[in-house]
N, C-alpha and C positions, 0 to 999 in steps of 0.2 A: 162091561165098561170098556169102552175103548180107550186104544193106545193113546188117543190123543188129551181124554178124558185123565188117565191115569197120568200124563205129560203136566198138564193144567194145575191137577189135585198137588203133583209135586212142587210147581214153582209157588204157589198160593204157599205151601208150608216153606218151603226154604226159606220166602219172603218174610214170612211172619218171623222165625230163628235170627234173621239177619237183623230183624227190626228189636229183638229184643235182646239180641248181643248188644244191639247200639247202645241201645237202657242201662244195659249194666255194664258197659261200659264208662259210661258219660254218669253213674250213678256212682262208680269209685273214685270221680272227684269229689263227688259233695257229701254230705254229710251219709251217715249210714241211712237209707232207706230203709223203715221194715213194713212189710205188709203183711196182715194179719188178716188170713183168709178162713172165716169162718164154716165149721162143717157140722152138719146135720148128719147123726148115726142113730138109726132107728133099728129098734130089735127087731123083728121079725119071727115071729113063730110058724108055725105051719100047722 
């Protein structure tokens, strides 16, 4: 991966953090938000 590549990948992420500092930011005015993010655990044997 290039430098400029790994340059890229980081501003995409900081972007996305900055985008979701806003959310919860602007989410501590209004009523409590909860999101209930449902998860699938499968046993696994071998």
């Amino acid at each position: 991966m290039k430098t400029t590549e790994k340059i890229a990948n980081a501003k995409k992420r900081i972007d996305e953090l900055e985008r979701l500092i806003k959310f919860w930011n602007d989410s501590n005015h209004d009523e409590a938000k909860i999101v209930n993010f449902t998860t699938k655990i499968e046993n696994k044997v071998a």
